[in-house]
C-alpha positions in Angstrom: 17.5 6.5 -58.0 20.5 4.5 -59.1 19.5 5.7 -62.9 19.0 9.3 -61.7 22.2 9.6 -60.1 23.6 7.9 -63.7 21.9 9.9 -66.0 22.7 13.5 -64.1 26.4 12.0 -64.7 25.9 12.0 -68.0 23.8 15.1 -68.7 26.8 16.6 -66.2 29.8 15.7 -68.5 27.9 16.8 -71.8 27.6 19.9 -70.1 31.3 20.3 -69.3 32.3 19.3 -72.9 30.2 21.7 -74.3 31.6 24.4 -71.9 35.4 22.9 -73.2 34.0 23.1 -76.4 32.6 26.4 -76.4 36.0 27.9 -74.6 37.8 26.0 -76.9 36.2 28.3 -79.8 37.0 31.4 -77.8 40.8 31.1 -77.9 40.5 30.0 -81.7 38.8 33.1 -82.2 40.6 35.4 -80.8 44.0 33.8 -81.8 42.1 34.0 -85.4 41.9 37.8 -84.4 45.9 38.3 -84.2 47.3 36.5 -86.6 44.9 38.6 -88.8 45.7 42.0 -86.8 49.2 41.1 -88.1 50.2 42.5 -84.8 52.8 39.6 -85.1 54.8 41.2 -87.8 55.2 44.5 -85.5 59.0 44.6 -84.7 59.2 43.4 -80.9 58.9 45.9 -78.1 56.6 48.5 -80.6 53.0 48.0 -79.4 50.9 46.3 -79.8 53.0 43.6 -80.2 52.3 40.5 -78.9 49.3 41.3 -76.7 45.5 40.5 -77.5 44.3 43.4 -75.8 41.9 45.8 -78.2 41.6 43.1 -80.4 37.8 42.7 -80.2 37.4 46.7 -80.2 39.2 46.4 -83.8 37.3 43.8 -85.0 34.1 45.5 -83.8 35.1 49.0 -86.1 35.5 46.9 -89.0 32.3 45.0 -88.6 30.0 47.4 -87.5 27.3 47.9 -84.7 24.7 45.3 -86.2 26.9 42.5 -86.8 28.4 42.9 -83.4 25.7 43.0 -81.7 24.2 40.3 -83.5 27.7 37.7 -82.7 27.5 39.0 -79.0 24.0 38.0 -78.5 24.0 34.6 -80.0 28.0 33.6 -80.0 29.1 35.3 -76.6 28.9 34.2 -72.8 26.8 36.6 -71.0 29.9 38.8 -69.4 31.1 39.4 -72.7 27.8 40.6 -74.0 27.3 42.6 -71.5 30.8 44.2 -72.0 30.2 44.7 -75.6 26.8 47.0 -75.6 27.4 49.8 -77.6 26.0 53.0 -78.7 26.5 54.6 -82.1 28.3 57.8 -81.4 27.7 59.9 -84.6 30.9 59.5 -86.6 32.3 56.0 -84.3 31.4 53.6 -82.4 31.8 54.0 -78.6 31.9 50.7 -76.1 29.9 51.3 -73.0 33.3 50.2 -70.9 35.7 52.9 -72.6 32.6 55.6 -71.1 34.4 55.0 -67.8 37.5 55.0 -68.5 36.5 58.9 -69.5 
């Protein structure tokens, strides 16, 4: 039992460094995202400078719908994926979340 208790430990903290690990790559991702937006060089106050928000949506346009849904289903967390379903929209690309904003 002493072992069992030992070895759930263990299995429990490689668990929570691959969570670190895995959020870790997140914000190095999406930090990867801005500095290429170049949303830093924007003069301050003109949006969108300085915020992250849309950044994914961008990305997504230049990519395309396969490779996006491809990166969400193997790279993502399951909210994420389930934020970024889309639908091709004849001439763009249309997230399932901006539908409700409609």
């Amino acid at each position: 039992m002493n072992n069992l208790t030992y070895m759930e430990a263990i299995d429990q903290r490689e668990r929570a460094k691959r969570q670190v690990r895995q959020q870790q790559n997140r914000c190095d991702f999406i930090n990867y995202l801005y500095d290429r937006s170049g949303r830093h060089d924007l003069p301050k106050g003109q949006h969108p400078h300085a915020v992250f928000t849309g950044l994914a949506e961008e990305f997504a346009l230049e990519l395309g719908r396969e490779i996006v849904e491809d990166m969400s289903n193997n790279w993502h967390i399951k909210n994420v994926r389930d934020g970024l379903k889309l639908k091709d929209n004849a001439k763009k690309i249309v997230f399932k979340q901006d539908e409700a904003q409609n």
